[in-house]
Structures are given as C-alpha cells and as structure tokens.
C-alpha positions in Angstrom: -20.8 91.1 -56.8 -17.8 89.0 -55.9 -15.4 89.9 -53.1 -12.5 90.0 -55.8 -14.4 92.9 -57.8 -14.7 94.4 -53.8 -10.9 94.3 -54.0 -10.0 95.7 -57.5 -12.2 98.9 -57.1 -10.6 99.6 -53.4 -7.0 99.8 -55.5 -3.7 99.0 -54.4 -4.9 99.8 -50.1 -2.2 97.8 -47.9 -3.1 95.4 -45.4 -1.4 96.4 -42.2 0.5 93.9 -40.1 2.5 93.7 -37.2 3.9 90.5 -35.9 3.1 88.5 -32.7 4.7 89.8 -29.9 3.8 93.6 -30.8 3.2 96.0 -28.2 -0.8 97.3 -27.8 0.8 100.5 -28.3 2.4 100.2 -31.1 -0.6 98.3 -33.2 -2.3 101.5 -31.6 -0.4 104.2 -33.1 -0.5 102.5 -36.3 -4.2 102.8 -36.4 -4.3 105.8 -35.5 -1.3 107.2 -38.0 -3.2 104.8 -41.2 -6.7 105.6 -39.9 -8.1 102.1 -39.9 -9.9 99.9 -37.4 -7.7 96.9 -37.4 -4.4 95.3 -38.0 -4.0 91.5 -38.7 -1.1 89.9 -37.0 0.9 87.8 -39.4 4.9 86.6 -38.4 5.8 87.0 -42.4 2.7 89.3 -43.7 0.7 86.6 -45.6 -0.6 84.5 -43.3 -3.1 85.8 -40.7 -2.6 84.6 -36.9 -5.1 87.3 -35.3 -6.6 90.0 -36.1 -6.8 93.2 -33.5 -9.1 96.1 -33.8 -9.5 99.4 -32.5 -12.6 98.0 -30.3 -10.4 95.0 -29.0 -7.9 98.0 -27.5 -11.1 99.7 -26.4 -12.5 97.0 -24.8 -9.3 96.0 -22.9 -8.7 99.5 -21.4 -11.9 100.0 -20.0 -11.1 96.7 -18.0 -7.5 97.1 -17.5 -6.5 101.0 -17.9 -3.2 102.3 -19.5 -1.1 99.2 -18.4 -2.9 97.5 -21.1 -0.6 99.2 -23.9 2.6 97.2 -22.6 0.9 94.4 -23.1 1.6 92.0 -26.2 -1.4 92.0 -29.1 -0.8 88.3 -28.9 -3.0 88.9 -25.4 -6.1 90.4 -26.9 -6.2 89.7 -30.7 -9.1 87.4 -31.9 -7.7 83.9 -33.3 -10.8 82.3 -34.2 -10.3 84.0 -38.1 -13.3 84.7 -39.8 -12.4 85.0 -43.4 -13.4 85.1 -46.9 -12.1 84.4 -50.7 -11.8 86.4 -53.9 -14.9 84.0 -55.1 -17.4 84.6 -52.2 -20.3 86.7 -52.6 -20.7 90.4 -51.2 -24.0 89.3 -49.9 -22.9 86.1 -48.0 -20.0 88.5 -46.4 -22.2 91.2 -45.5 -24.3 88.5 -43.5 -21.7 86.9 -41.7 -20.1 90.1 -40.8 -23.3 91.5 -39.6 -24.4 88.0 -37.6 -20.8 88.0 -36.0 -20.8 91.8 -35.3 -17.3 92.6 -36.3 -16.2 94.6 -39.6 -13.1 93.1 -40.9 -12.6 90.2 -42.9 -8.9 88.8 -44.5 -9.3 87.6 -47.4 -7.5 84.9 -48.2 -6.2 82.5 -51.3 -4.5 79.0 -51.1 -3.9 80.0 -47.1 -2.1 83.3 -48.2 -3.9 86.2 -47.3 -4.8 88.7 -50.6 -6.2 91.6 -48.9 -8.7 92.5 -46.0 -12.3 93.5 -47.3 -14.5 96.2 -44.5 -18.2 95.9 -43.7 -17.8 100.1 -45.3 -16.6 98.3 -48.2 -19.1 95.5 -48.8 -22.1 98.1 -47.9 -20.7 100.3 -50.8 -20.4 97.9 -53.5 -23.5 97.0 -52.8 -25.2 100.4 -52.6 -23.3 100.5 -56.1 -25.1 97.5 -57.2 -28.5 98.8 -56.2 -28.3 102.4 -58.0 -27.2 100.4 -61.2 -29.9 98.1 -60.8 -32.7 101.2 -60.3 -31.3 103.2 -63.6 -31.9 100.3 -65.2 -35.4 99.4 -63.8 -36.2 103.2 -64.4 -34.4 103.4 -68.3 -37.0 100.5 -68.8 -40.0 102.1 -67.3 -39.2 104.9 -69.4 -38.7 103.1 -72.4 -35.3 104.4 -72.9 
C-alpha cells in the first residue's frame, strides 16, 4: 500500500500550521482544541520548516517549567524533516518512523507539502492489508 492510498482513505483531515515565531502556547492549545500530536511550522502553509509535537512541549517543560510556553516554537521544533511522498511504501514509512521513534511524517510533492501521514495511520492501513490478505488465504483454503 502506497502512502497516497494512506491519504485518500484518511479524507479531507487538515494539516495544522502555525508560522515561525508562534508562541509554545499557542501551538499548545491548538493541539489540544484539534486533538493531534503535532503541528508543522510552515510561513505560507505548504512548505514545512519544523515540525513540533506534543512530546517536544513535554520534553521542554520538564526542563524548563511554565516559562517554556512564552517561548517561540521556532526554539524547540525539529528541523531536520523527516518526510515521505504520495509514491513511498507504507512499509518503508512504518520502518523509518519506528527506527527514528517519532510518529509524524509530511508528506510532500515537488517541495509542497500534501498532507501529514501518523504512525496510527500507517499501522491501520496495514492491519487493513493483512485482514484482506487472511480472507483471502482462508476463501482459498476453503475452496470458496
């Protein structure tokens, strides 16, 4: 299964963005109000800078405290991008999400960023794939 059929079952989900130079806080209370575990931080909304998630903010107030949430995203977002393409394979993303331990993933087309693909989503899809592929095995078994 390719990332792109990942996509197209999720539906129309938003990426969420805010722009460098955000307040902690306020990426905060958007993932909290949207219930998702990370924004990507984009200047114009298509092109991914950084990407913060709720364990960066974790990670961050354990060491600083509350001052933390005054602080720009720009401070504690990860730059080195990690991302995949419509054309990748579930598998491969699965793996490289697993070996890098984080759970989000832009994908992204010709530098523009299409949509954002969850380790939740991948392990889905591919659970999917795997109850398709033992009805099959089992309608042969069974002669049907």
């Amino acid at each position: 299964m390719q990332v792109q059929q990942i996509l197209k079952s999720k539906g129309g989900v938003e990426v969420y963005t805010v722009k460098p130079g955000t307040k902690v806080s306020e990426a905060a209370k958007i993932l909290a109000d949207k219930r998702i575990g990370t924004v990507v931080i984009s200047t114009d909304g298509s092109h991914a800078e950084g990407i913060l998630s709720e364990r960066d903010i974790v990670r961050v107030l354990s060491r600083k405290g509350g001052s933390c949430m005054d602080d720009s995203v720009d401070d504690y977002m990860t730059v080195k991008l990690v991302t995949c393409t419509l054309a990748d394979r579930a598998d491969d993303v699965l793996s490289t999400m697993t070996e890098g331990r984080f759970r989000h993933m832009p994908v992204v087309e010709d530098g523009v960023m299409v949509g954002l693909i969850t380790l939740g989503d991948v392990v889905k899809a591919r659970l999917s794939e795997l109850s398709m592929e033992r009805d099959a095995l089992e309608g042969m078994i069974m002669g049907h």
